[in-house]
N, C-alpha and C positions, 0 to 999 in steps of 0.2 A: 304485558310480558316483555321482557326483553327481547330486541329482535333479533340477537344473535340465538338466542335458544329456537325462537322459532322458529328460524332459516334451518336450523340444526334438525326438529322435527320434522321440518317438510321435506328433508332430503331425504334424510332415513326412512319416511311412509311412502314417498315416490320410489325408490330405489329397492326397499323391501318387497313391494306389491310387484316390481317388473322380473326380481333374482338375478340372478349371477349371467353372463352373459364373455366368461374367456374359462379358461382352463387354467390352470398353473403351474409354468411349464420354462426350461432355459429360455434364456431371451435368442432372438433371432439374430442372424447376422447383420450388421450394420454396415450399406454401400459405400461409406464410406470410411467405417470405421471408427467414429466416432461418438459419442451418445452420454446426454443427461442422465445423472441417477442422484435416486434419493431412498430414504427405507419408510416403513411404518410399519412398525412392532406395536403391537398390543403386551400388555403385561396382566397378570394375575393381582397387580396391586392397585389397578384402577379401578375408581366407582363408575358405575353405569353413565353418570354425565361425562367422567373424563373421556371414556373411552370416545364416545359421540361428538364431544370436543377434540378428541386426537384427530377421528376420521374427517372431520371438516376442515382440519388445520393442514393434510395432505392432501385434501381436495383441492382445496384455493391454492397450496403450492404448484402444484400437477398443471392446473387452467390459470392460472397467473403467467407463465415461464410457457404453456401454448399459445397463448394471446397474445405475448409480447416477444417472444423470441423462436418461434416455430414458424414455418412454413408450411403448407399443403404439403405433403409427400415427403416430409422428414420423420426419419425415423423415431416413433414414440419416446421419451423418455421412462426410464429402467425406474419402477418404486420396486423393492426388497420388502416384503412385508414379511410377516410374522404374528399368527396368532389370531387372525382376522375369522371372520366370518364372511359367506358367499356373497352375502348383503353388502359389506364393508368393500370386498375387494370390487362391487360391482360400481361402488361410486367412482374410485379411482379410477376403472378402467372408463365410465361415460367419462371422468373428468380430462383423459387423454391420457393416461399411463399406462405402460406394458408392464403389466402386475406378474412377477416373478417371486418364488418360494424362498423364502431364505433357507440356506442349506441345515441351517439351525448351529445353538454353539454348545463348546466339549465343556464338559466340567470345571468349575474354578476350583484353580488351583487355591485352597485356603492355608497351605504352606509355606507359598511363593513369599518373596521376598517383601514385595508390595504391599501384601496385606499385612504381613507380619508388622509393616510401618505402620501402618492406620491408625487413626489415631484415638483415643482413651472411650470418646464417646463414642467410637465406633466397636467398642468391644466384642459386643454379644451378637454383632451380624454376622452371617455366616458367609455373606458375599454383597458388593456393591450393589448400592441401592440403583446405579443406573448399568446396571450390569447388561442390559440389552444393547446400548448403544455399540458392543462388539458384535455386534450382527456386519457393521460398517464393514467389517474384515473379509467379508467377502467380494467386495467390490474390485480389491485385488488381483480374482482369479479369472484368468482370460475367460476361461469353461464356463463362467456365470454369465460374464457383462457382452462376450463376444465382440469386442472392441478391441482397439489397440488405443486409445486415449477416452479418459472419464472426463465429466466435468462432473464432480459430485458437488450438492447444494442440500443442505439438510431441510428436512421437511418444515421445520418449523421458519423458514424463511420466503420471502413474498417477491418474486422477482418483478419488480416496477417497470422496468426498461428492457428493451431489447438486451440482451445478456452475448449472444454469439460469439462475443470476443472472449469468451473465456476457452471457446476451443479451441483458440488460435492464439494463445499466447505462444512466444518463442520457447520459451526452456520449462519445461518439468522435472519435478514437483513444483507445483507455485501456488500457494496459501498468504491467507492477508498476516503480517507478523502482527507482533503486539508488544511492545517494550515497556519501559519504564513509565512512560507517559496515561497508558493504558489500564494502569492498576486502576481498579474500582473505589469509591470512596469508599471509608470504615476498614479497609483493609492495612493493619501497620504494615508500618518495615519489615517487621521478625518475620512476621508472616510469609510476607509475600518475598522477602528474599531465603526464606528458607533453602537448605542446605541442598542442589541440585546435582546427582550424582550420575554418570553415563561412562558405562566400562572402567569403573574406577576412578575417574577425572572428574572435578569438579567443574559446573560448569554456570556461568552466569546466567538468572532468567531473560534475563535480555538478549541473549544469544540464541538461547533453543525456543523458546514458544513464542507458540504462532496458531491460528484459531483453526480447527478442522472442519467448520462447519459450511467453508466452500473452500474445495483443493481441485488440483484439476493435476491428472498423474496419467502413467500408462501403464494397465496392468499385467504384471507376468506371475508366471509360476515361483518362481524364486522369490519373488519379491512377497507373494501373496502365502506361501509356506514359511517362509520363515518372519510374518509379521502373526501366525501361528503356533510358530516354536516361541515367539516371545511369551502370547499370551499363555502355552503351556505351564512355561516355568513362572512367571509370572517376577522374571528380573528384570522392572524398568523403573524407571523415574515415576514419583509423581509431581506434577508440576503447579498443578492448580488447587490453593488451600479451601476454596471454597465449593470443591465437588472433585470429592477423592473417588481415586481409580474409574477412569471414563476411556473410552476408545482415544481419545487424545492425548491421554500421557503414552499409552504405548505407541502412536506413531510419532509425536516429537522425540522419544528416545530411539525410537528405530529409523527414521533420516537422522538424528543427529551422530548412531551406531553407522551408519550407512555413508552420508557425506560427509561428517563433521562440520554440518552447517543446517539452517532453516532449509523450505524450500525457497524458491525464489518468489519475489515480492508482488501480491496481487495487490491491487488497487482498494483504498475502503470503501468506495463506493461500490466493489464485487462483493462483499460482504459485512454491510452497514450494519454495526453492531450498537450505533447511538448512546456511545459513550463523549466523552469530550474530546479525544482522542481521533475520534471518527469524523468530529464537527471539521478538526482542525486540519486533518490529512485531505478529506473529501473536497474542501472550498467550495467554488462554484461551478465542480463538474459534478453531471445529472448521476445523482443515486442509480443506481440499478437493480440493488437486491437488500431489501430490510430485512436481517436476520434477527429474530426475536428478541424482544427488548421489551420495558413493560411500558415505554411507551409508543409500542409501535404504530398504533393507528394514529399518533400527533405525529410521531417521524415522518407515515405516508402519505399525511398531510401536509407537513412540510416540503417533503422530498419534491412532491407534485407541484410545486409552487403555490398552493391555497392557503391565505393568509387568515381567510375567514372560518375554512376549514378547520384548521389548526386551531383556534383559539376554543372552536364550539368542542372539538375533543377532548382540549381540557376541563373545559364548562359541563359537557355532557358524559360522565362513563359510557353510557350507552350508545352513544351517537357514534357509526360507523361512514368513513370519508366514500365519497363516491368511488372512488376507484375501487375498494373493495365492496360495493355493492352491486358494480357493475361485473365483479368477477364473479359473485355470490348467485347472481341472476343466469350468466351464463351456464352456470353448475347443473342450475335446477330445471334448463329449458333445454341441456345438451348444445347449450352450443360453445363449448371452448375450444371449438377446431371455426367459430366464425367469424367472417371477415368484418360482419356487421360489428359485431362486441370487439374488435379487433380497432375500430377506429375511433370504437366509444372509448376504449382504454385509452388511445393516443390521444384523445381529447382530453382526456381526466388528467393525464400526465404528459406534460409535451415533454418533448427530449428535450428541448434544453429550459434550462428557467431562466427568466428577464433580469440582467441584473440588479436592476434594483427593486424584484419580488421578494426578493429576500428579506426576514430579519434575525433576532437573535433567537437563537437557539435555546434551549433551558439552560443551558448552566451560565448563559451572560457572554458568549465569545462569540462576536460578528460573525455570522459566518460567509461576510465577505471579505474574511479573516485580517483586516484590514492588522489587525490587534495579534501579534504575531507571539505565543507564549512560550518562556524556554525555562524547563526546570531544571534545578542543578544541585551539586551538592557543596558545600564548603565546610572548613571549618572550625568548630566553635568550641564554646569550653568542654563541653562533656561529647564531643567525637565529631563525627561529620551530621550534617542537617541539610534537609532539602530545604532549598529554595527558587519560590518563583519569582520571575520577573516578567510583568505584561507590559508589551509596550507596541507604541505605532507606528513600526516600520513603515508602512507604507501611506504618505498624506492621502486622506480623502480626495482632497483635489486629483492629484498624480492620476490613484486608481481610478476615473471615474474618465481624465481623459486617456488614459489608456486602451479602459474596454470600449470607447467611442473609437477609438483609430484602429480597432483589432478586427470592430464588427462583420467587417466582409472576407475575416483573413483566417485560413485555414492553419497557416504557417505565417509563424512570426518572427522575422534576424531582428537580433536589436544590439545593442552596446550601452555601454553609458562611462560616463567622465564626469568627474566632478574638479572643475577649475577655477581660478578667481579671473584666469584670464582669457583668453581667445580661446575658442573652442577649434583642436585638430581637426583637420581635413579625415572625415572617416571614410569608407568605400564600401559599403556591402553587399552582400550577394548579388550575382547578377538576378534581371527578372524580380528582384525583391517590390517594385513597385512602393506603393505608399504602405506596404505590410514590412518597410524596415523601420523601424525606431530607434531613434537616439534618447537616452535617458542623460539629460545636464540640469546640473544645480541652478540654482536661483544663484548666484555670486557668476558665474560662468558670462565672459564679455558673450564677442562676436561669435555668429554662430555659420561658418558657410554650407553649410549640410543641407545646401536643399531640397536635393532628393530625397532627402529622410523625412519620417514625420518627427518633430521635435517635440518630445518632451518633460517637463519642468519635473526634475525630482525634488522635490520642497520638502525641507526638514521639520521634524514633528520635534516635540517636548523628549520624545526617546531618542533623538537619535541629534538632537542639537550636538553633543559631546563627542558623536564621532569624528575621528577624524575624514579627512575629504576620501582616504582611500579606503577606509571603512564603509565610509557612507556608499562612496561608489560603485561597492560591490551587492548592496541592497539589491537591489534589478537581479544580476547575475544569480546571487543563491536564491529567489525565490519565483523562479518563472511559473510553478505549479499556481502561486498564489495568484499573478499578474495572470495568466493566461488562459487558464483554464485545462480544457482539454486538449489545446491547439500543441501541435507539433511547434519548439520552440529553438531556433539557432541564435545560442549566444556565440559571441567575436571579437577579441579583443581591440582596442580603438587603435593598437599598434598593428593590426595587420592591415593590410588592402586586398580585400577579398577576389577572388579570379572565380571562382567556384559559382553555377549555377545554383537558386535557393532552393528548386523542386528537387535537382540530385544533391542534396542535402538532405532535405528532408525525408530523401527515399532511404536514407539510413539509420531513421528515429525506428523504434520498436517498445512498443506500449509496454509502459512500466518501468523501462530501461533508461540512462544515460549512455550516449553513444558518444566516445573522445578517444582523441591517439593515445597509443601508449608514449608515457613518456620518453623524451630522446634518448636519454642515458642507461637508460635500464629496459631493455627491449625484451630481454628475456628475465625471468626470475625476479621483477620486479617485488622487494620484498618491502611493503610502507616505510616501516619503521627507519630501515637501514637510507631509505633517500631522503626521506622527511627530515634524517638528520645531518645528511649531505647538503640537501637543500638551504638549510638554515645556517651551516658552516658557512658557504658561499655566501646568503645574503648578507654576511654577518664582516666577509672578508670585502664586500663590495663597496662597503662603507655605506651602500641606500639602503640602510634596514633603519629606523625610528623604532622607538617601543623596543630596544636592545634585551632591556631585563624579561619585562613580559613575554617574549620570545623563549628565549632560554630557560623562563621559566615552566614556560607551553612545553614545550619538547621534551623536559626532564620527564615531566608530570605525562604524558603520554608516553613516551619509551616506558616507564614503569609498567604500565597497563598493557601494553601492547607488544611486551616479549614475551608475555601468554598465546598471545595471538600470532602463529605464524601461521595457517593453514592458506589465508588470502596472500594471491600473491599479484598484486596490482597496482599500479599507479600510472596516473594521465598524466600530459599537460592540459590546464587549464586556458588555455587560448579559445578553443572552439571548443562547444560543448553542445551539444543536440539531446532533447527529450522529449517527452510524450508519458505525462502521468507518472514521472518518475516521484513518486509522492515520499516514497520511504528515503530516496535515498537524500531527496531535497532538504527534506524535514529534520532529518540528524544534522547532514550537514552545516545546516544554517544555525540550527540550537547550541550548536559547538562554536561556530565562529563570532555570533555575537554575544558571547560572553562577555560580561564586563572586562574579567580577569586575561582574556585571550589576547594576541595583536592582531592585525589588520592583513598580517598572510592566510587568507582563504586555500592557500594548498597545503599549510599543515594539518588541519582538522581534517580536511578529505583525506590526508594520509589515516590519520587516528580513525575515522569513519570506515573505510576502507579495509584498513586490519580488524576491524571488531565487528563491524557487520557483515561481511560478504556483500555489498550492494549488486543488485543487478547492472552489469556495464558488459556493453558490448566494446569490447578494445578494437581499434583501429590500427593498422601497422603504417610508419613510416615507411615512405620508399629507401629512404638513403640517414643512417640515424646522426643524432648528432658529434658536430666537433669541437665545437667550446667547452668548457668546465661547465657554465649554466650559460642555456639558451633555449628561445623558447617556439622558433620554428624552424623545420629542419626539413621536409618533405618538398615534394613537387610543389613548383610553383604556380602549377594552374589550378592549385589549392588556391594558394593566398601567400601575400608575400610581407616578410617583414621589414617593415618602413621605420620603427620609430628609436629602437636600442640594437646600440651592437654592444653585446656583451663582455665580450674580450676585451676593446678600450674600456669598459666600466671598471673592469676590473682591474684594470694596467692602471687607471687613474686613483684608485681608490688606495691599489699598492703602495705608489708614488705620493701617497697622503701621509703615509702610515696608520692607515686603520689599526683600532686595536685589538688585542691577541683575542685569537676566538676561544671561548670556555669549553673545555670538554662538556658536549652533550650527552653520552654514554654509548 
């Protein structure tokens, strides 16, 4: 017999024999306000097995996310259930949840606008088939969850890792997004770009969805009544072609009704959906929570670093990885509140994985992402056509002494240069110790850096063609990939750094880029309008190369990006500080190395920047700047700039006669 059924009976004879053992009642106040939640709704449409597989699938959520993310004396996490029986709620509560009623939900609207969209084969239903999942909508209402901050995690998700940082994220709403990259195989174009509509405005998928099945928000009345009035009238988007009308179309229309943007960007390792997408965002920092997928138990084998593991998942359907047997066992002995099962899981899965435990993933993409992929579109005879390009940013070698020079380094400053000749005098944070790195080419002479650790950025088959300043910016746009989870201080080789490296780093905030607002535009910074300021300048300085591809970048983004005004942002690139900035890395660098792009890495952050909303925490100059373009302006116990004074670049390049700059728009 298969052992997932069996585990399935012996819960249900153990737990039926002993009954019910809580009441079903508001949730209690939280000391600190903060608390787990998740639902489990029974429906009228499951068979007797499903139902027994629903209840074990919120079991192991429940004692998964105790064992790895609970402490003695934290407040229970909140399951919403619906429809249960005394036996069912009794498992969840031995399994460590505070089982709460769902207030239950109002009639669907079969009027509303939504449905009226449905589509052909959905005719004859009289309401969505996952019509329960609007239970979620009560997690909203302060009076239920008695919180002032959720971490909601959907039941069918398996938290692997210590999880705590989702209640400590800086800004709410924040959900893992899901772009372009993200679309599922079999799914076309038509499809999946079908026509997205919010208050009238059309709006890109790539702009509003984003997964709901871990969000972490703060609940109010307001916010929880009128994500209520939506569902009444039933005016929202639907966004997803492959499961019409779910509680998730009505909240990415209602933040995107509310902010005119996503929420802010969780990590995919908070919500591991083991798509290819997820391989590629995740790298090699430790999964934390496999959210349903059909191959989850290879994932959690994966995830876990078990190489043998994994292989026998795919070998065997039946064969369940240890880590889930040691949560399975917990279930059935009560012990998901123990310390003992608590060290077996940390065994099962260590927090971090070796880096060369790793291999490839199902779909073929290292996922010591070595193999950096960037889909795009171009155009061809009959309209525009995606295209990918896989290639290997980063040489094997490079990565392999990188993660050897990082090993003891929590935080990393680095820089990189690519020269044919003497390598600059660089200076990095104070205290950096041998956790600063310098990134230089194989062609680069002398190197006098020798308090840096050095090392060789070595060009690959993808990237022979770039040019040196291209190349040189490899390091800088991909510190997620290099790094990890470490808090990362990039720095340009043009400043001399003053600034200590720990108060640097006490300014990363996970998920986030942390950089100054640019000199020039300190208030109102609007992408579009500097982007193309910016590129005037570089263009009157006479040091721009790559003239036409420039101008031809700018046009081609100002098109797109006077849609977009609601972001109003832009840095200098000089310093830049992160910590799991995964989404906004990931765009960024798929933009700049474009074949078609040039080697300005601050135009596509502009383009990025208006079209995403990225998480960034802006930094204010003390005193802003006074050149036309310059690129450090602040205290100098910052960092001081040594290498370009911009004003003679530009008095020199005058004096040349550079030629006439082309209208950018």
């Amino acid at each position: 017999m298969n052992l997932l059924i069996v585990i399935i009976a012996t819960l249900f004879a153990r737990f039926a024999a002993q009954g019910p053992t809580i009441a079903l009642d508001v949730a209690a106040e939280k000391p600190d306000g903060k608390v787990y939640m998740s639902m489990c709704v029974a429906t009228d449409r499951q068979t007797g097995q499903e139902r027994k597989a629903l209840i074990t699938q919120c079991a192991i959520h429940v004692c998964s996310l105790m064992l790895t993310t609970m402490s003695r004396g934290d407040p229970r996490p909140l399951m919403l259930v619906s429809g249960l029986t005394s036996e069912e709620v009794g498992i969840l509560s031995r399994a460590g949840a505070e089982v709460i009623e769902s207030p239950g939900l109002r009639p669907w609207n079969a009027t509303g606008d939504v449905w009226r969209r449905r589509p052909k084969t959905m005719s004859s239903d009289a309401e969505p088939k996952r019509l329960y999942t609007f239970h979620k909508l009560h997690a909203w209402d302060p009076e239920v969850t008695k919180a002032r901050r959720v971490a909601w995690i959907d039941s069918d998700a398996v938290v692997i890792r210590n999880a705590t940082s989702l209640l400590q994220v800086p800004q709410v709403p924040a959900a893992w997004p899901m772009d372009d990259a993200c679309r599922p195989k079999g799914i076309p174009d038509d499809l999946w770009e079908q026509p997205i509509y919010v208050d009238g405005e059309r709006v890109p998928k790539r702009d509003i969805y984003w997964n709901s099945g871990v969000v972490v928000f703060e609940p109010s009345q307001r916010d929880h009544d009128e994500l209520w009035r939506h569902y009444d009238l039933g005016a929202y988007a639907n966004t997803d072609p492959g499961s019409f009308v779910t509680e998730q179309d009505l909240l990415q229309s209602f933040y995107w009704h509310t902010l005119h943007r996503r929420p802010h960007a969780l990590p995919a390792t908070m919500n591991f959906r083991g798509y290819d997408c997820s391989f590629r965002q995740a790298g090699k920092d430790p999964i934390r929570i496999v959210h349903k997928s059909i191959r989850t138990r290879t994932i959690i084998a994966h995830a876990c670093g078990d190489a043998a593991e994994k292989k026998e998942t795919k070998r065997d359907p039946t064969y369940v990885p240890q880590f889930l047997r040691i949560v399975k066992d917990a279930i059935a002995q009560d012990q998901c509140d123990a310390d003992q099962a608590r060290r077996q899981l940390r065994l099962a899965c260590p927090t971090q994985i070796a880096p060369d435990a790793a291999d490839d993933h199902p779909s073929g993409m290292s996922v010591t992402r070595l193999n950096h992929q960037i889909v795009y579109r171009s155009p061809g005879p009959s309209g525009l056509s995606s295209i990918t390009v896989t290639g290997e940013l980063i040489h094997p070698e490079t990565y392999r002494e990188t993660r050897l020079a990082i090993q003891n380094c929590t935080v990393v400053a680095y820089s990189s240069v690519a020269v044919r000749g003497a390598v600059p005098l660089v200076q990095p944070p104070r205290s950096s110790g041998r956790c600063a790195l310098l990134y230089v080419s194989e062609a680069s002479g002398p190197n006098p850096n020798a308090e840096m650790t050095t090392i060789v950025h070595r060009r690959t088959n993808a990237t022979r063609q770039f040019s040196n300043r291209k190349f040189s910016k490899i390091p800088k746009l991909v510190p997620h990939l290099l790094f990890g989870g470490r808090v990362s201080v990039f720095f340009d080789t043009k400043l001399r750094m003053k600034a200590d490296l720990t108060a640097l780093s006490n300014l990363a905030r996970d998920t986030f880029l942390t950089a100054y607002k640019h000199p020039t535009c300190l208030t109102g910074c609007a992408p579009m309008t500097w982007m193309q300021t910016e590129a005037k300048l570089l263009m009157n300085s006479g040091r721009i190369g790559q003239r036409d591809q420039l101008v031809a970048q700018v046009k081609r983004y100002s098109e797109i990006m006077a849609s977009h005004t609601r972001c109003q942002t832009y840095i200098d690139g000089a310093l830049l500080i992160q910590r799991n900035a995964h989404a906004l890395f990931d765009a960024w660098s798929a933009e700049f190395f474009k074949p078609e792009n040039s080697g300005r890495d601050q135009i596509p952050f502009a383009y990025i920047a208006a079209t995403t909303c990225p998480n960034i925490v802006e930094l204010s100059p003390k005193r802003p700047c006074t050149n036309n373009l310059c690129h450090w302006w602040f205290s100098e116990e910052v960092a001081k700039l040594v290498r370009h004074n911009f004003g003679a670049d530009d008095a020199a390049a005058s004096a040349k006669g550079a030629p006439p700059v082309p209208n950018l728009g």
